[in-house]
Each structure stands twice: as C-alpha cells, then as structure tokens.
ROSE-4610 file (N, C-alpha, C; in Angstrom, 1 decimal, always signed):
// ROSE-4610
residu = [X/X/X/X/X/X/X/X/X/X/X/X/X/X/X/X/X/X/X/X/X/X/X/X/X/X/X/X/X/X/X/X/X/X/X/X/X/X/X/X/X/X/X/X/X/X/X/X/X/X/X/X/X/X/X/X/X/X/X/X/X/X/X/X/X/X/X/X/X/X/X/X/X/X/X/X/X/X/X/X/X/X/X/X/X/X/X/X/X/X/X/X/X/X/X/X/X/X/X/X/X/X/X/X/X/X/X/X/X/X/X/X/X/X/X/X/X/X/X/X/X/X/X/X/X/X/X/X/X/X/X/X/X/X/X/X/X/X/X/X/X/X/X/X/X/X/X/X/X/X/X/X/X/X/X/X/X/X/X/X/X/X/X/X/X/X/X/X/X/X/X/X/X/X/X/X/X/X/X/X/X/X/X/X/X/X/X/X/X/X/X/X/X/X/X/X/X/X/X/X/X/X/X/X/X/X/X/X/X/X/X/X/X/X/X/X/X/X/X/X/X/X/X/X/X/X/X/X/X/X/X/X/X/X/X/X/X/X/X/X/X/X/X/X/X/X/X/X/X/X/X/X/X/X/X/X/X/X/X/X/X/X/X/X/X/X/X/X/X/X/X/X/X/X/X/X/X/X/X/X/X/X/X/X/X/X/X/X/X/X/X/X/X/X/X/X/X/X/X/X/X/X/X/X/X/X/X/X/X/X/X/X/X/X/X/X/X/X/X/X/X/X/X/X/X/X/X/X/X/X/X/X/X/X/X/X/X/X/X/X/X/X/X/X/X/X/X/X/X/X/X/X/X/X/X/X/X/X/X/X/X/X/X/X/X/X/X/X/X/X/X/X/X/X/X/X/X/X/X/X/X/X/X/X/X/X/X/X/X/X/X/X/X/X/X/X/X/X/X/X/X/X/X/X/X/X/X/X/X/X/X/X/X/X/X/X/X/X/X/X/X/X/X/X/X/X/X/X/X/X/X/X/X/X/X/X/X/X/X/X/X/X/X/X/X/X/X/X/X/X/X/X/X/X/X/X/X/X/X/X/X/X/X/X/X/X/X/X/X/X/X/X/X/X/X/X/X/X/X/X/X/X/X/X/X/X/X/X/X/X/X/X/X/X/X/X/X/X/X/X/X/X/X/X/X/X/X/X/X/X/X/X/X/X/X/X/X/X/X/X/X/X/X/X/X/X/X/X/X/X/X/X/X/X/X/X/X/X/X/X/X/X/X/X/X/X/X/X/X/X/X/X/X/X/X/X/X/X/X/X/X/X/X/X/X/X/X/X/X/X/X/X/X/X/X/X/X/X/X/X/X/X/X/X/X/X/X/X/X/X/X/X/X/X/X/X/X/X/X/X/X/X/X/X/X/X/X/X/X/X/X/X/X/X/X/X/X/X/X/X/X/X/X/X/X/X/X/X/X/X/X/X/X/X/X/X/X/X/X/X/X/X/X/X/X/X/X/X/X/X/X/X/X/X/X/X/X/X/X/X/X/X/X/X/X/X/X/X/X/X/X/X/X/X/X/X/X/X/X/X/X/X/X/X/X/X/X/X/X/X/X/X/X/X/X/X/X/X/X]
num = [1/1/1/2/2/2/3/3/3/4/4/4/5/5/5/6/6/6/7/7/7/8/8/8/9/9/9/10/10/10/11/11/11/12/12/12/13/13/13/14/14/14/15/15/15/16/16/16/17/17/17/18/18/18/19/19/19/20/20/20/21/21/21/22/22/22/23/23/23/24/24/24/25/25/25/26/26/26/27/27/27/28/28/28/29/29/29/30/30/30/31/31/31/32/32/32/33/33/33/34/34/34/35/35/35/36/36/36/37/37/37/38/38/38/39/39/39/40/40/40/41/41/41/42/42/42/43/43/43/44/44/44/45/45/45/46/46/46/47/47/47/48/48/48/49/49/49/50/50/50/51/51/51/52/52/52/53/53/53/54/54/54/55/55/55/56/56/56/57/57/57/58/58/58/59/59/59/60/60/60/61/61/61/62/62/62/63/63/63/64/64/64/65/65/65/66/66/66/67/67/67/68/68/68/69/69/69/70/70/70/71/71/71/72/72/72/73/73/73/74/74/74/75/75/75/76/76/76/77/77/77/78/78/78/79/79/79/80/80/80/81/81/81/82/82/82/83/83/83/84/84/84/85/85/85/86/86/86/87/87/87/88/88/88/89/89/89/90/90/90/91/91/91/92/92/92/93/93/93/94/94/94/95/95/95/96/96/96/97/97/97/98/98/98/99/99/99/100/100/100/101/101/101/102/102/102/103/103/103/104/104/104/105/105/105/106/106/106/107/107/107/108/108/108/109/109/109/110/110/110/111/111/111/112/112/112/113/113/113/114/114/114/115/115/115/116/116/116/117/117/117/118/118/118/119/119/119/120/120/120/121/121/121/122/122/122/123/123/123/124/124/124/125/125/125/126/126/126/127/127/127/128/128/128/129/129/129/130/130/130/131/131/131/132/132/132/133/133/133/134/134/134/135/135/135/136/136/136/137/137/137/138/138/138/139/139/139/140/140/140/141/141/141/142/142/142/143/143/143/144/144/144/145/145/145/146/146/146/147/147/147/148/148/148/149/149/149/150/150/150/151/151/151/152/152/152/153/153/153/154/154/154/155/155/155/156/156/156/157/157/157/158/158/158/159/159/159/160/160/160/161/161/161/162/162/162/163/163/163/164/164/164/165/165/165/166/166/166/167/167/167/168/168/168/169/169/169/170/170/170/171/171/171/172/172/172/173/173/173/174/174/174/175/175/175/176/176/176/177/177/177/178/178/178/179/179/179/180/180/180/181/181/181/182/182/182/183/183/183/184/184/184/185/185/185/186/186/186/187/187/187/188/188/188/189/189/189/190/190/190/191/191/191/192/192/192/193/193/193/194/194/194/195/195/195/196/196/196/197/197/197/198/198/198/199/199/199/200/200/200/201/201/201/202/202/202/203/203/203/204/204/204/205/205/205/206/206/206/207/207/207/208/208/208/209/209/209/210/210/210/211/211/211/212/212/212/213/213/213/214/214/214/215/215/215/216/216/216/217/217/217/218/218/218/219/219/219/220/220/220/221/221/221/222/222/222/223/223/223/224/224/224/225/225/225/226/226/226/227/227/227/228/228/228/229/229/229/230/230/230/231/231/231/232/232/232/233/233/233]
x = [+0.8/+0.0/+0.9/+0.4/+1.2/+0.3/+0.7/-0.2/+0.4/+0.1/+0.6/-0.1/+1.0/+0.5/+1.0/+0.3/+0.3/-0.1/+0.9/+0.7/+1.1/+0.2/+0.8/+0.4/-0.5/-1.1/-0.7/+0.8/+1.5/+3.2/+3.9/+5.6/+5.7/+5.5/+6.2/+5.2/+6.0/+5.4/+5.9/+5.1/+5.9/+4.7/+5.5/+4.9/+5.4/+5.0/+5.5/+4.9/+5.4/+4.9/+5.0/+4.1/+4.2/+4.5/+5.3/+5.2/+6.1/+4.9/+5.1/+5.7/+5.4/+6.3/+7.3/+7.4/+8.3/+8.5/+8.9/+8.3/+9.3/+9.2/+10.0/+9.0/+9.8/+9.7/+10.5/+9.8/+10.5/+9.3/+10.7/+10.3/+10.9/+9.5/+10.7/+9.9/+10.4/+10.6/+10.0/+8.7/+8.9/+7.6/+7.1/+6.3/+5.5/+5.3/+4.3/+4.5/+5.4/+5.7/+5.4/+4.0/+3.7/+3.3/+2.4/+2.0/+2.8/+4.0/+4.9/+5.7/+5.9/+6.9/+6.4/+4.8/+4.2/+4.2/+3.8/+3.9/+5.5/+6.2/+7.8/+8.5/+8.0/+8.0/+7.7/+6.2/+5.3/+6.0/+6.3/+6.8/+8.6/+9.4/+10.5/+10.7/+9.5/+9.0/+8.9/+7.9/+7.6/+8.8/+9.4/+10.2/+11.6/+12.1/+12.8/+12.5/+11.4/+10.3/+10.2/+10.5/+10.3/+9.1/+8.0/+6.9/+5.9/+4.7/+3.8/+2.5/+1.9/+0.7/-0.3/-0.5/-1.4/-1.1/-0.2/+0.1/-0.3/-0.3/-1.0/-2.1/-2.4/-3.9/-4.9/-4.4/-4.7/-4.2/-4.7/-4.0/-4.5/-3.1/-3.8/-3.4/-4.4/-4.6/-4.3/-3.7/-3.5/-4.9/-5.5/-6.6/-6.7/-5.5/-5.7/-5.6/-5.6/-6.3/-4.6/-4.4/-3.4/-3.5/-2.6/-2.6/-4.1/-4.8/-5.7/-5.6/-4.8/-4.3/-2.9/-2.7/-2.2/-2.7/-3.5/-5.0/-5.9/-5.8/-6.5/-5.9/-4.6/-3.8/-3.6/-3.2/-3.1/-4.2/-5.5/-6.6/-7.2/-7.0/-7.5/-6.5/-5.4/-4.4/-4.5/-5.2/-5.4/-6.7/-8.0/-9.0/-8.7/-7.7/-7.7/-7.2/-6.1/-5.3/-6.0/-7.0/-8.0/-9.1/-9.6/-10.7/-10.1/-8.9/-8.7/-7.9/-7.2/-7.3/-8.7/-9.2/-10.2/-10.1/-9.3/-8.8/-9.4/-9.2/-10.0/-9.0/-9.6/-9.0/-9.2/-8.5/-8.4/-7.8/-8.8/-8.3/-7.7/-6.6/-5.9/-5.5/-5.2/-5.3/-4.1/-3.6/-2.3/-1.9/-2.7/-2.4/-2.2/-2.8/-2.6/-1.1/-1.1/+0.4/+1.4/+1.4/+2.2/+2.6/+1.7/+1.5/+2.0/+1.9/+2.3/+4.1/+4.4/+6.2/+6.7/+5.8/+6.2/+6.3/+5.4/+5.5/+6.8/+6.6/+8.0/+9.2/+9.6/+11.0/+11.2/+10.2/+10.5/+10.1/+9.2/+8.5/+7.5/+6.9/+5.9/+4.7/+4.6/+3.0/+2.0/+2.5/+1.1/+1.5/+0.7/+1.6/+0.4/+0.6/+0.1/+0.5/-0.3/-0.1/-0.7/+0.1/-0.7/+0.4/-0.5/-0.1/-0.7/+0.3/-0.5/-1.2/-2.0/-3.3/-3.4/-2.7/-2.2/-3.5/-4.0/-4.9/-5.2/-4.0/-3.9/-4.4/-4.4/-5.4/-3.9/-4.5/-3.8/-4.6/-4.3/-4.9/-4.7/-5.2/-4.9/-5.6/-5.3/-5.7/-4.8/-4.8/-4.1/-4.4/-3.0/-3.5/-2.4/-3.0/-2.5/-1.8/-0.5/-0.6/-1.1/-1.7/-2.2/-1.8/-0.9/-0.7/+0.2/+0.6/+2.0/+1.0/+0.0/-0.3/-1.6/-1.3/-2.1/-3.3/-3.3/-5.4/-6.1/-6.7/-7.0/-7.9/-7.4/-8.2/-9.0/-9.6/-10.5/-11.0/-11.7/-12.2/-10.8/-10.4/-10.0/-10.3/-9.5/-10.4/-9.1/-9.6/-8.8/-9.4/-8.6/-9.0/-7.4/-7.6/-6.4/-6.0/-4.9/-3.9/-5.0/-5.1/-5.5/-6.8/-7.6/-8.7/-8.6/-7.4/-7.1/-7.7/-7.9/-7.8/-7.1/-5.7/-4.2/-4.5/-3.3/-3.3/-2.8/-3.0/-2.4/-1.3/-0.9/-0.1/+0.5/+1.7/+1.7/+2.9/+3.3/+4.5/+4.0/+4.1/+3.9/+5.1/+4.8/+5.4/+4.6/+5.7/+4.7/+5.2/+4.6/+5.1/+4.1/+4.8/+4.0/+4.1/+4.3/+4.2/+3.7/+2.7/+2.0/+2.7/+3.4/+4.2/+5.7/+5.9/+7.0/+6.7/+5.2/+4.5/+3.8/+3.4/+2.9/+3.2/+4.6/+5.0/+4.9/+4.7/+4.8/+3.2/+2.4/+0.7/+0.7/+0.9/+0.9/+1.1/+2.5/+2.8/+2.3/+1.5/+0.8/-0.3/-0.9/-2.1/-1.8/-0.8/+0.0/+0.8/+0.6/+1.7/+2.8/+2.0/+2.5/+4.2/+4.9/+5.9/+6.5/+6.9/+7.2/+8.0/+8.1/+9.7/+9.2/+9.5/+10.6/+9.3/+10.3/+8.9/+9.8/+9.0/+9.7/+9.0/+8.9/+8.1/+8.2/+9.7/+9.5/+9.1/+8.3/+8.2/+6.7/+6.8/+5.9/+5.0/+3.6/+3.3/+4.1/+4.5/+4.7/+3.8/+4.0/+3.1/+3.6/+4.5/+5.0/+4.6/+3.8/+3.3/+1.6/+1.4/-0.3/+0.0/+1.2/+0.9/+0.3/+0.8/+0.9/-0.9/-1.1/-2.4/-3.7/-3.1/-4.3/-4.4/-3.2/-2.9/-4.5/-4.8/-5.8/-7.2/-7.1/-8.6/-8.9/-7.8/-8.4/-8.5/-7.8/-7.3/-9.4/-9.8/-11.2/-12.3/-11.7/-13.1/-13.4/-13.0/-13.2/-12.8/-12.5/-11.7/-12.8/-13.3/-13.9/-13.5/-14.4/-14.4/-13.7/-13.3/-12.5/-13.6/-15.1/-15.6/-16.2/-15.9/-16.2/-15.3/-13.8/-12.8/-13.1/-13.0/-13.2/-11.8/-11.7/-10.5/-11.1/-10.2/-10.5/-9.5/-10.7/-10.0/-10.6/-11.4/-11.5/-12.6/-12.4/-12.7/-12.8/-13.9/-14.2/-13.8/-12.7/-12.3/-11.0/-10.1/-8.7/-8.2/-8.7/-7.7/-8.5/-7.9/-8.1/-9.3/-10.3/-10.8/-9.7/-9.8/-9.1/-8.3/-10.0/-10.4/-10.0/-9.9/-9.3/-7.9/-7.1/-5.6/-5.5/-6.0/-5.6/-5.4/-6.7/-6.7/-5.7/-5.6/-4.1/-2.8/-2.5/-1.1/-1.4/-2.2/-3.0/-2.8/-2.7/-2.4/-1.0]
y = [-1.2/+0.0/+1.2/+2.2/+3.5/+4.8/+5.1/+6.0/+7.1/+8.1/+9.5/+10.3/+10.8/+11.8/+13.5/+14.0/+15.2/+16.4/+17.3/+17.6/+19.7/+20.1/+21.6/+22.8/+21.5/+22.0/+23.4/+23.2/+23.6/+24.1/+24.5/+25.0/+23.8/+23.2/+21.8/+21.5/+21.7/+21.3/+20.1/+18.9/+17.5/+16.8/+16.0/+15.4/+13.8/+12.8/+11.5/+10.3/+9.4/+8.2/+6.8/+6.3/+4.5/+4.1/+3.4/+3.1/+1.4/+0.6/-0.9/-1.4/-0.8/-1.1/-0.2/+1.1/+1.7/+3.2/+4.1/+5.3/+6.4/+7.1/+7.8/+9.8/+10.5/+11.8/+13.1/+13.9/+15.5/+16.2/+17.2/+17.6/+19.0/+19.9/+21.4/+22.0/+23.3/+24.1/+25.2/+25.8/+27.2/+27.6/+28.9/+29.5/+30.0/+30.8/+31.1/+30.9/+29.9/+29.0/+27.8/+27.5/+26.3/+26.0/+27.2/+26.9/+26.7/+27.9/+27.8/+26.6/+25.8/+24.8/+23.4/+23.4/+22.3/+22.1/+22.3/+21.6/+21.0/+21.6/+21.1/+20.2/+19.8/+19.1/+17.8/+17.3/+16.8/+15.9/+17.2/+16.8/+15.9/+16.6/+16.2/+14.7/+14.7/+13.0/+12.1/+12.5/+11.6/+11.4/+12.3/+12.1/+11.4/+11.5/+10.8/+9.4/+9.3/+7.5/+6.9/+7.6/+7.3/+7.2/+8.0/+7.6/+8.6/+8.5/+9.5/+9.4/+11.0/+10.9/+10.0/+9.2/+9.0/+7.3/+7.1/+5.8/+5.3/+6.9/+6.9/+6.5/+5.8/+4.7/+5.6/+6.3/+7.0/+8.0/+8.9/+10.3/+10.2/+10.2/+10.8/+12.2/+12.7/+14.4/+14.8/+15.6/+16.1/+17.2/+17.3/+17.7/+19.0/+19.1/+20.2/+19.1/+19.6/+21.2/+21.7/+22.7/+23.6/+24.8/+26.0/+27.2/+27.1/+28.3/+27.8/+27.7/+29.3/+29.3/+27.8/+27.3/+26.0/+24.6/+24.6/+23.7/+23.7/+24.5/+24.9/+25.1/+25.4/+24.9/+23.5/+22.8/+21.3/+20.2/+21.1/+20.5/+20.8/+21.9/+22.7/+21.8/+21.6/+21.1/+19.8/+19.0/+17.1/+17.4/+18.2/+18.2/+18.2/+19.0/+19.3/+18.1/+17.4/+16.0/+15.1/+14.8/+13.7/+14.3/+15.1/+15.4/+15.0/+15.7/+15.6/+14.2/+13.3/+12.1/+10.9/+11.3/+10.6/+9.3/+9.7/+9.3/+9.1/+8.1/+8.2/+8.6/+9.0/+10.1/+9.5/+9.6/+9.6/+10.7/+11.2/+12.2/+12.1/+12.4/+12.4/+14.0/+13.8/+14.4/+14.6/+16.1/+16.3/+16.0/+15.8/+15.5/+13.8/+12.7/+11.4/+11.4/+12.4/+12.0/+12.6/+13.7/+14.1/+12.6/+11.8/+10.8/+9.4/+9.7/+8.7/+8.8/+9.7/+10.0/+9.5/+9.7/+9.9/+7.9/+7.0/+5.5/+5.3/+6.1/+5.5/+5.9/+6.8/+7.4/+7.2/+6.6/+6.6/+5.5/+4.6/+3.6/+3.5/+4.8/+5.5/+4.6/+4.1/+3.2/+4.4/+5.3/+6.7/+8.0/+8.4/+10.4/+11.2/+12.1/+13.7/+14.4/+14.5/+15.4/+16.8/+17.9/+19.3/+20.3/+21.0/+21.7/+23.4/+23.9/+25.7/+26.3/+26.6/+26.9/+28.5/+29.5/+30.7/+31.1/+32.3/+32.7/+32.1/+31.3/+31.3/+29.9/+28.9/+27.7/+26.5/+25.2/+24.7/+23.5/+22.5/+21.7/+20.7/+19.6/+18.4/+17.5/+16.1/+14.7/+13.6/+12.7/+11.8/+10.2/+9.6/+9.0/+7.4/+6.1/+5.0/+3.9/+3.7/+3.0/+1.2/+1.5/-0.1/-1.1/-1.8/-2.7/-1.5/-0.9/+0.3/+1.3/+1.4/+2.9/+3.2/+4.8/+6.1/+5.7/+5.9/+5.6/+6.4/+7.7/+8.2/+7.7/+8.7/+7.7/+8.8/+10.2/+11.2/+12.1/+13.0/+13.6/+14.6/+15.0/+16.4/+17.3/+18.3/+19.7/+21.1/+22.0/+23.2/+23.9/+24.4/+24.5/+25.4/+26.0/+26.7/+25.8/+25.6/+24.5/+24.4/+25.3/+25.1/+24.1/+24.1/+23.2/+21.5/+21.1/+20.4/+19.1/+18.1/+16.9/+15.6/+16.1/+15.5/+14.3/+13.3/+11.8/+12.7/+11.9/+12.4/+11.2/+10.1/+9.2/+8.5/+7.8/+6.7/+7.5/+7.2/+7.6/+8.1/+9.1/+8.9/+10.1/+10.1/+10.4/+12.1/+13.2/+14.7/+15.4/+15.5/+16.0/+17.3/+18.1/+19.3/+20.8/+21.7/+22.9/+23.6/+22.4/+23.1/+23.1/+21.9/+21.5/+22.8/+23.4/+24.1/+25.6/+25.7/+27.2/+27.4/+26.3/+26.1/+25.0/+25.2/+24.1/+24.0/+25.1/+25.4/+24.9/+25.9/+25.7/+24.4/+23.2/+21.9/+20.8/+21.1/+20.2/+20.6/+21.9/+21.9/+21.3/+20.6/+19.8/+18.2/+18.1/+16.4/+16.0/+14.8/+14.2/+13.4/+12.8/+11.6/+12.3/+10.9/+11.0/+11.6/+12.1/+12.8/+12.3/+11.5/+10.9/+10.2/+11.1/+12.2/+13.3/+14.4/+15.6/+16.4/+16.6/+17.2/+18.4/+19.8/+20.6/+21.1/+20.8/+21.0/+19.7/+19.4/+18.1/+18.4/+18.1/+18.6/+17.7/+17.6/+16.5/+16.7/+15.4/+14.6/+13.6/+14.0/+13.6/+11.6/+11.5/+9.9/+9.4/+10.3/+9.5/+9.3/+10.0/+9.7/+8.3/+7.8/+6.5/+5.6/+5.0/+3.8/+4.2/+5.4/+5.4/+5.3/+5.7/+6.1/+4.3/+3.8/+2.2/+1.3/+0.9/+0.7/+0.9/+1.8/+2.8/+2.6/+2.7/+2.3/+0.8/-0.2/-0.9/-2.1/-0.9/-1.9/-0.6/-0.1/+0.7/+1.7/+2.6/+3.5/+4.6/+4.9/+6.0/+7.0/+8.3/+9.1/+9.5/+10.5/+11.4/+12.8/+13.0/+14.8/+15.5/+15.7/+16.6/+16.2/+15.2/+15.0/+15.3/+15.7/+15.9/+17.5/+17.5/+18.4/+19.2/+20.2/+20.8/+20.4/+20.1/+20.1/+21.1/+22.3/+23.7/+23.5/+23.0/+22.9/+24.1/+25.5/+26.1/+27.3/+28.1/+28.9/+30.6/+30.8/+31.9/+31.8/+33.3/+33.0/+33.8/+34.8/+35.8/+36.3/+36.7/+37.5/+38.6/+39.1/+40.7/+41.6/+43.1/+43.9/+43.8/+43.1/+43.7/+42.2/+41.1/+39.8/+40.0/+40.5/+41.1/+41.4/+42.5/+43.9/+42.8/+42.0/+41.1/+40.1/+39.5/+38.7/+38.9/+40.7/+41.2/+41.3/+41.6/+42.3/+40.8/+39.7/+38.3/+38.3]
z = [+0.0/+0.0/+0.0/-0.7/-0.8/-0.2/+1.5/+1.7/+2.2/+1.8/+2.1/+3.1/+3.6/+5.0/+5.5/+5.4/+5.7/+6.7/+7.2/+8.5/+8.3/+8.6/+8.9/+10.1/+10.7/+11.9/+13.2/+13.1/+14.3/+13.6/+14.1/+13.6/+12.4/+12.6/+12.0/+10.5/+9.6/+8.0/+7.7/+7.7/+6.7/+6.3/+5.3/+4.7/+5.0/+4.9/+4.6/+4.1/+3.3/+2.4/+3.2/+3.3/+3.8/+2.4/+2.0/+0.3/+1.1/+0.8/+1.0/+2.3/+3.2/+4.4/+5.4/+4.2/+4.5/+4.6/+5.5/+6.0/+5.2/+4.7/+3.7/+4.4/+4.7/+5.7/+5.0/+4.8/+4.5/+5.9/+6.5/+7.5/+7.8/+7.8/+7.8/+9.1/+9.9/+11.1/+10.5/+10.4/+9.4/+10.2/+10.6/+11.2/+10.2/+8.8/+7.7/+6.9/+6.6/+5.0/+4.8/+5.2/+4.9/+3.8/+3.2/+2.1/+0.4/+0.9/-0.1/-0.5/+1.2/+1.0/+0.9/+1.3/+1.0/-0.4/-1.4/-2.8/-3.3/-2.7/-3.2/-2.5/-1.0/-0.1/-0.1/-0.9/-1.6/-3.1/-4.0/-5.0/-5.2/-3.7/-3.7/-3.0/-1.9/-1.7/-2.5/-3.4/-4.3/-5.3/-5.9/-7.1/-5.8/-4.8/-4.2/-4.0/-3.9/-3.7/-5.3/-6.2/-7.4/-7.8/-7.5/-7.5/-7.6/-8.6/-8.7/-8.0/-8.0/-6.9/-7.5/-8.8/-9.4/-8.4/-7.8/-7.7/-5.7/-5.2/-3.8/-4.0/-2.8/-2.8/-1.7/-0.5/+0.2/+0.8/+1.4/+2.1/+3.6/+4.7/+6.2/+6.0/+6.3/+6.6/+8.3/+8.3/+10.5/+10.1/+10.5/+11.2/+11.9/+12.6/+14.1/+15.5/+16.8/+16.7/+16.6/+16.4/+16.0/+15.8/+15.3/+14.7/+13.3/+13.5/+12.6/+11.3/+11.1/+9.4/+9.1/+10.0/+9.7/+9.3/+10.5/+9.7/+8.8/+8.4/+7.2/+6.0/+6.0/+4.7/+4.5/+5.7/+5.4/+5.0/+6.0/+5.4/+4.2/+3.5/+2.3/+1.3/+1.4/+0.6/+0.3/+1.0/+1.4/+0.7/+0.8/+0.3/-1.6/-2.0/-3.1/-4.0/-3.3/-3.6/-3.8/-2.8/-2.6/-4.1/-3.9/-4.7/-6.4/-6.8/-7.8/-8.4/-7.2/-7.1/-7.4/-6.7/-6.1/-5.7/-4.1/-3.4/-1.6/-0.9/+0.2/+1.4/+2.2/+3.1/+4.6/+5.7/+7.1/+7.7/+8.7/+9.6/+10.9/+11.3/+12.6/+13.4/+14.1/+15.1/+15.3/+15.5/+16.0/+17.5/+17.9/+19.6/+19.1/+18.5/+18.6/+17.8/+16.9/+16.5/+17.5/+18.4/+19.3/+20.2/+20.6/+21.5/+20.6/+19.0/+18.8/+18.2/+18.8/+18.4/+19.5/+20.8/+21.9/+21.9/+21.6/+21.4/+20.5/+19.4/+18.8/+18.8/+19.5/+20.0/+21.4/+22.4/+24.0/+24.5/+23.5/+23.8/+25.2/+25.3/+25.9/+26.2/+27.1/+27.4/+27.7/+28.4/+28.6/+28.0/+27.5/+27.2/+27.6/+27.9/+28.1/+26.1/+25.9/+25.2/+24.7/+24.7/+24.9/+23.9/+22.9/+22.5/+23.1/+23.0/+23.4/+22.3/+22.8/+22.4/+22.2/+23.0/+23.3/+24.0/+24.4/+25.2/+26.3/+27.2/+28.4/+28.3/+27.0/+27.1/+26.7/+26.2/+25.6/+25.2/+24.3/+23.3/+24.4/+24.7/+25.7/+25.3/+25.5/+25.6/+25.9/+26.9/+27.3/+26.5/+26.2/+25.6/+25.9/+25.7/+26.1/+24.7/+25.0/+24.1/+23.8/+22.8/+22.9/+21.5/+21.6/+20.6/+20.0/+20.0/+19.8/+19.2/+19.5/+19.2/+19.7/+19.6/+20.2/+20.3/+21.9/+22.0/+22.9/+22.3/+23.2/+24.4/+25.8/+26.7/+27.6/+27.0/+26.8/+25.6/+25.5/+25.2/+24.3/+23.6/+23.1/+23.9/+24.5/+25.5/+24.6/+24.8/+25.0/+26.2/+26.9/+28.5/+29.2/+30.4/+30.8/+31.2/+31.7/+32.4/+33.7/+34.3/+35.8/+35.7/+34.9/+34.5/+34.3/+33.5/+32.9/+34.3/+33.9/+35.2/+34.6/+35.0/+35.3/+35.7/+36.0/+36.6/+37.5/+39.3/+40.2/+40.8/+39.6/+40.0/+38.3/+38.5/+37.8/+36.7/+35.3/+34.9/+33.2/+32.7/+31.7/+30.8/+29.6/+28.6/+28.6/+28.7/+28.3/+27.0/+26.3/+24.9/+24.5/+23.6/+23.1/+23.7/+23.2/+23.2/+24.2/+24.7/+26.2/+27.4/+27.1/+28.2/+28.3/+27.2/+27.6/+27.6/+27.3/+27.7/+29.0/+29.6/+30.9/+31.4/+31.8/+32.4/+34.2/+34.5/+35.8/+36.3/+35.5/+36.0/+35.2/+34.5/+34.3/+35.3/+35.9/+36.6/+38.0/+38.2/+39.4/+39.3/+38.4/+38.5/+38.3/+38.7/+38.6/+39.3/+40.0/+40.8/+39.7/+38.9/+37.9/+37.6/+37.3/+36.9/+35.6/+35.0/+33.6/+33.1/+32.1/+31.9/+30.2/+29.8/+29.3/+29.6/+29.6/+29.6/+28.2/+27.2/+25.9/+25.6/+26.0/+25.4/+23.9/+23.5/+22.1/+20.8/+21.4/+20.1/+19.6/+18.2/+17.3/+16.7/+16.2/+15.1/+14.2/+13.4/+12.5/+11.7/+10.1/+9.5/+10.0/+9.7/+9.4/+10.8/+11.8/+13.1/+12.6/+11.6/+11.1/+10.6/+10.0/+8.8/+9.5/+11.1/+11.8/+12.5/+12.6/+13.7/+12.0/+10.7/+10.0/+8.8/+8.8/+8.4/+8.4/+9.7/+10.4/+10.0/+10.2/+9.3/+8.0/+7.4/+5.8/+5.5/+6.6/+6.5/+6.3/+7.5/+7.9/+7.0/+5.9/+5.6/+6.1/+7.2/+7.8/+7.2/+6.0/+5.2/+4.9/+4.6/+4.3/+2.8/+2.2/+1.0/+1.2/+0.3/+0.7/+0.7/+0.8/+1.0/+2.3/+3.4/+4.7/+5.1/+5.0/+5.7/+6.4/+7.5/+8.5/+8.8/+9.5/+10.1/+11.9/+13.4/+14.2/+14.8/+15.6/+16.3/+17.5/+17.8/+19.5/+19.9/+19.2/+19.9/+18.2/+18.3/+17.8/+17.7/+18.5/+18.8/+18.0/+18.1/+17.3/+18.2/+19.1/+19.9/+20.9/+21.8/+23.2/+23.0/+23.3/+23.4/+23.7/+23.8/+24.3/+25.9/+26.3/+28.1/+28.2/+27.7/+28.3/+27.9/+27.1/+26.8/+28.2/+28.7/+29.4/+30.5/+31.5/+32.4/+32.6/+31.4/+31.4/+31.9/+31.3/+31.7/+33.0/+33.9/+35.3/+36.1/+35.8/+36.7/+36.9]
C-alpha cells in the first residue's frame, strides 16, 4: 500500500509516504511557510520514492487542533489532492500524533499530550498505548492548564508545546511521573501512517468533501479587556 500523510497544523510542516512497508519523511521548522513549501516538499518526496501521486492509494490528513491558518492549509491542501485524485482520506489528530512520536521514540506506554493553544489555554488529551499505538483515553479539550484533570499518579510520557509554555501551571495539576517531559516536540506527518494504516485498512476512510478541520474552539484571539486582564495576573 502507498499511503501518504500530511501535516501543517502547528511549527512543523511535513509530509510522509508509507510506500510498502516503508516510512519515507521531509520535515521542515517554518512559522508562515507552509504553504509555499508544501507543494515542493510533496513533490520532492515523491520524485525521491520514485513515485507518482497518481500511484498513492490514500492520504492521512493532521486535522488540528493547532494554529488555525495551519489547519487549514493542510486541510485545504489534502482536500484538493484527494478530490482531484479521487482518493480516500483519514483524519488524525495532531495531539494522537504528538502521542504517537512519543510511542516510537520513547516507547511511551502513557503520554500527556498538549499543545499551546495561546490565550492562556492549551490543546490536551491523554493517551494510552495499545498494541503500539495512540489511544486516546478522553475527550479532546482546549482549556487553561489550571482546569485540565491531570493523573495524580503513575508515569507517563509529556510532549508538546504546552508543556513548555505552561509548564509550571501543568505540573501543578499532577503528581504523575514525567519521563521524558519534551516541550519542544511537534506533530509529524510519518506518526499519522501507523495510527491512519488501520482505518483504511477496515473501511473506515472518508471522502475529501467529509474531511473536516478540528479547532476545539471557535475563537482566534483575546478581546481587548481579556488582553488587558491577562497582563493584570
């Protein structure tokens, strides 16, 4: 199977190919060049794989939640591939792939994973691994840290952006062990292949005009008078 995965949710632009077994990754650091460096990112994969889009069978899309104009280029971009392919599509979650880096670089049985969310929130879901991958074991929230309801025992894996923007008000809502605690680790597309495999595997694949973006939350910035309040804590 040849299935392609893509991710622009958050800092982190990549792309990556399952092509028969085998994980093949372009991966760049870029804060508003996703869009520019997505198509050549894409194109430099495939001509490195030897291989054309016409020959991908499926696409995992990252979803969010994340920066929004991120999400939405990645999901706008997967929508257009798929459609003009006509090609079937799975959606993931940048929090299951945060969780699922954390399984295959730490060999992680639990993770925390949270990206910052900014406006004093951050993206969270804890998640278990089962048979080596990501399972979420709640709900998706964006929520302030002090909200959050932490493990108050036991050892797990903490990864994402939240962890290294509120690290202080995080680990006040946790006894649990942290090991490794990574605040800089990002989704990765090539962590969609192993959790989105499955899914197409039983039928569960959608259409690119059911592919969603997931933001958690309908807002994009502070009011004035919640700015002002913020600085005032």
């Amino acid at each position: 199977m040849k299935l392609l995965a893509i991710d622009t949710a958050t800092e982190a632009c990549s792309v990556a190919l399952w092509l028969d077994g085998e994980v093949h990754e372009r991966y760049e650091f870029t804060v508003r060049e996703h869009s520019r460096l997505l198509p050549s990112m894409l194109q430099g994969l495939l001509a490195d794989c030897g291989i054309s889009l016409a020959q991908i069978d499926g696409i995992a899309s990252g979803v969010g939640p994340g920066s929004f104009a991120g999400v939405r280029i990645g999901v706008g971009f997967v929508k257009g591939l798929a459609l003009g392919l006509d090609r079937p599509v799975v959606a993931v979650s940048s929090l299951a792939m945060l969780a699922q880096g954390a399984i295959r670089l730490h060999g992680a049985g639990q993770v925390l994973a949270a990206i910052d969310a900014r406006m004093n929130e951050v993206y969270f879901c804890g998640y278990a691994a089962v048979e080596g991958l990501a399972a979420a074991q709640n709900e998706a929230v964006v929520a302030p840290p002090a909200d959050l309801a932490l493990p108050v025992a036991g050892s797990y894996a903490a990864v994402g952006s939240g962890w290294s923007t509120h690290l202080n008000a995080l680990r006040a809502r946790t006894g649990a062990n942290l090991d490794p605690l990574d605040g800089s680790a990002l989704p990765r597309a090539r962590d969609a292949l192993p959790l989105a495999l499955p899914e197409f595997a039983a039928g569960r694949s959608i259409g690119a005009g059911d592919l969603l973006p997931l933001y958690l939350r309908n807002r994009v910035a502070l009011t004035k008078l919640e700015q002002e309040a913020a600085r005032r804590l």
